[in-house]
C-alpha positions in Angstrom: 181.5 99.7 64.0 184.6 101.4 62.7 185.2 104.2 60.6 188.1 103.5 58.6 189.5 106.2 57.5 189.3 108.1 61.4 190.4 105.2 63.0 193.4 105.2 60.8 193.9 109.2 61.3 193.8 108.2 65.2 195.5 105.5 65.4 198.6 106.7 67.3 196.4 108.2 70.0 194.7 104.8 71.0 198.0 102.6 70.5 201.2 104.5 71.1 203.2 101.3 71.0 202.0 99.6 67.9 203.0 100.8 64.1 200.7 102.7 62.1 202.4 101.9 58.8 202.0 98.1 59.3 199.0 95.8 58.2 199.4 93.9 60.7 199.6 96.0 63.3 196.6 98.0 62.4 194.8 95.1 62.0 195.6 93.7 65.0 194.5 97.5 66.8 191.1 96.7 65.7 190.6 93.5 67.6 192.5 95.2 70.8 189.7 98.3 70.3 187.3 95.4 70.1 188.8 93.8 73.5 188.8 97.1 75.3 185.2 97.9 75.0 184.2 93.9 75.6 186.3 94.4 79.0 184.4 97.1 79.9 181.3 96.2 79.4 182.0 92.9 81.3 184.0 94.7 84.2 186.8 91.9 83.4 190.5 92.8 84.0 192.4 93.9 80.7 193.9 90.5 79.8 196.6 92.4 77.7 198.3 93.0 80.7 199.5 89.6 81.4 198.6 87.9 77.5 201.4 88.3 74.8 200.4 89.8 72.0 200.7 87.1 70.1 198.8 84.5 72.5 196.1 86.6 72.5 192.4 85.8 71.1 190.2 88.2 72.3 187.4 87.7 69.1 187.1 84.1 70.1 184.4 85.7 73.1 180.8 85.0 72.7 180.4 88.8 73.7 181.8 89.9 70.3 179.4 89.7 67.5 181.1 91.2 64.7 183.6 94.0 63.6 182.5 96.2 61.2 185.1 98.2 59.5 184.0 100.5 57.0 186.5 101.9 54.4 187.2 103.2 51.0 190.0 101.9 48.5 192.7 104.0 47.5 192.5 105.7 44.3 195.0 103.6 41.7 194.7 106.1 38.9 197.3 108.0 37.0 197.6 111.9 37.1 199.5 114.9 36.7 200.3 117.5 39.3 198.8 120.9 39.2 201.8 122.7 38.7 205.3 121.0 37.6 202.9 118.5 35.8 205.0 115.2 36.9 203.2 111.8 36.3 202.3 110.6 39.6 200.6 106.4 39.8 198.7 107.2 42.9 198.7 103.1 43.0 202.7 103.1 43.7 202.3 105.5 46.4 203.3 104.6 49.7 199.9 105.6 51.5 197.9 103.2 48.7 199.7 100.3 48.9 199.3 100.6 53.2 195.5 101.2 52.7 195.4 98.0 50.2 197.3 95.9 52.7 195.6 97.1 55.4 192.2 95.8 53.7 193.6 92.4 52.9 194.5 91.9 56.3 191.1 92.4 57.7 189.7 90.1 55.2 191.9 87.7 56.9 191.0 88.6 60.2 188.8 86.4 62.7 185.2 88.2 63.4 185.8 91.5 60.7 183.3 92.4 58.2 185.2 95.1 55.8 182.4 97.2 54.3 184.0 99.6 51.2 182.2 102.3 49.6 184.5 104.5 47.3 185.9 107.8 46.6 184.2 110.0 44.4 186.3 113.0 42.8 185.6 115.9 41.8 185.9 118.1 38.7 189.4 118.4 39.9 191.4 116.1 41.5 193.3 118.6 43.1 192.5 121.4 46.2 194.4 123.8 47.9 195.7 122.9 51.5 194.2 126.0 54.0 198.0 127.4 54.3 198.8 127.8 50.4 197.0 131.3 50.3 198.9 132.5 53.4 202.1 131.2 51.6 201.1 133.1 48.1 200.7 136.4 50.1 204.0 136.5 51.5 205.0 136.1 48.0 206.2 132.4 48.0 205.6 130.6 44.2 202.8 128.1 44.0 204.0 124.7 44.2 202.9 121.4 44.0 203.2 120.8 47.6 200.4 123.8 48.2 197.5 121.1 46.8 196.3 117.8 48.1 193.9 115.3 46.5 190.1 116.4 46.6 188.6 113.0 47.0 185.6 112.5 49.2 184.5 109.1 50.9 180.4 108.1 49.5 178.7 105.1 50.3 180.2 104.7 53.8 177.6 106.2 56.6 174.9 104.2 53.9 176.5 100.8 54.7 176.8 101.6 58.2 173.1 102.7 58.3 171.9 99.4 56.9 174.1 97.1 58.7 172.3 98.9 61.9 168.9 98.5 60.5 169.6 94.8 59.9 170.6 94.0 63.3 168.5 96.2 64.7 165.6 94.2 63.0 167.5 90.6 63.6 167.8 91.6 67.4 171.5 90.3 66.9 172.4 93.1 69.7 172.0 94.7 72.6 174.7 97.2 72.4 177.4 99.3 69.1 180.5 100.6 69.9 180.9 103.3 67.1 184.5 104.4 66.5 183.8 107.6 65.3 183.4 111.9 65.7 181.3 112.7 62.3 178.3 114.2 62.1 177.1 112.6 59.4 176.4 108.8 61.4 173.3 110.3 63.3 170.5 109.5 61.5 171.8 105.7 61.9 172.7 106.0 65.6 169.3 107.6 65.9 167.7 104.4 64.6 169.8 102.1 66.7 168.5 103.9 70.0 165.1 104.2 68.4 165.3 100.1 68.5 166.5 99.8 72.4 170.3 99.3 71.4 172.5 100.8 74.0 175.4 102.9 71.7 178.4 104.0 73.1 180.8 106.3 70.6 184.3 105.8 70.9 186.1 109.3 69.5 189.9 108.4 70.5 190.7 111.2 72.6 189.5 113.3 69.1 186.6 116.4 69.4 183.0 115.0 68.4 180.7 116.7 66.4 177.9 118.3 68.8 175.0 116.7 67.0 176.3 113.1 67.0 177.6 113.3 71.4 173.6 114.0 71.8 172.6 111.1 70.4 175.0 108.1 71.8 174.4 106.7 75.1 177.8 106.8 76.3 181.5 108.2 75.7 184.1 105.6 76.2 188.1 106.4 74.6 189.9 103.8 73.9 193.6 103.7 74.8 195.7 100.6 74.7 199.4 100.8 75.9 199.8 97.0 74.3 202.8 96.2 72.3 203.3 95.5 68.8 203.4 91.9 67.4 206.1 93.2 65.4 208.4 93.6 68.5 207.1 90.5 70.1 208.6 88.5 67.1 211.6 90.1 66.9 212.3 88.9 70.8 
């Protein structure tokens, strides 16, 4: 059970050799974080060692039940900035049209359930990033690069929380992997464990929020070394 938007933010950390700004290879980092945790719950040898990238199946095992990758699509609306006032079609941008590939991949992708809540703004789109203040006091002119959108992910921890409950109830597991650090995905890791389900967080390598590390079972980081399928088709 992966949150999107911090397994994106982490990415690099778990798989240094694959390309964050490709569909592909993001999607194909969730089956490998999938793989990792299957291999060591089994006690197997990591098959990636020896497997080409592009040879490699590891969601055709009977040990993996289902991917869950919870996200939120990219705002496609137009705006202004808050200070030169230039039209900006957040759906051209660069990041949006990732996110949107990204999410058409994993639809594509063998054993992935893609679970999308959505960004709620606030009164305004727009918030300052924590160093524009120091920038204003040493007398520097507000730009457009001292704001960032103020969009906030709802819907997300919900989903999660029900898919839990439903397996949970279902007995369809014994044990979650959740790829995540927030706070905020207690109260449904506290139900899992309350229904015998052995839950192991995966933070990549990030700090975890006190309150969530009490209640998981287990700590286990992925990192993956495997190369990109990108570079195995250009050889």
């Amino acid at each position: 059970m992966i949150d999107g938007a911090f397994f994106l933010r982490r990415f690099k950390s778990a798989f240094p050799n694959l390309f964050a700004g490709d569909a592909e290879d993001v999607a194909f980092g969730v089956i490998c974080m999938a793989a990792h945790h299957i291999t060591a719950r089994l006690r197997a040898n990591p098959a990636w060692s020896t497997v080409s990238a592009n040879d490699w199946r590891p969601q055709e095992t009977a040990e993996l039940y289902r991917i869950f990758f919870y996200d939120c699509p990219p705002l496609t609306k137009r705006l202004h900035t808050p200070i030169d006032k230039r039209a900006v079609n957040l759906a051209q941008t660069p990041e949006a049209k990732l996110r949107l590939a990204i999410h058409d991949r994993l639809h594509q992708t063998r054993k992935v359930a893609l679970r999308l809540g959505r960004l709620n703004e606030n009164l305004s789109p727009w918030r300052l990033r924590p160093n524009a203040i120091h920038r204003w006091r040493e007398g520097h002119p507000p730009r457009d690069e001292d704001f960032e959108l103020d969009v906030v992910q709802k819907g997300v921890d919900m989903r999660l929380g029900l898919d839990i409950a439903a397996m949970a109830h279902k007995h369809q597991v014994d044990q979650i992997v959740l790829v995540a650090a927030d706070a905020d995905f207690v109260p449904p890791v506290k139900l899992a464990r309350r229904e015998g389900i052995d839950v192991v967080l995966d933070p990549m390598g990030a700090p975890v929020a006190p309150d969530l590390l009490q209640h998981v079972d287990g700590v286990r980081n992925c990192y993956m070394p495997i190369n990109s399928r990108r570079t195995d088709n250009k050889e």
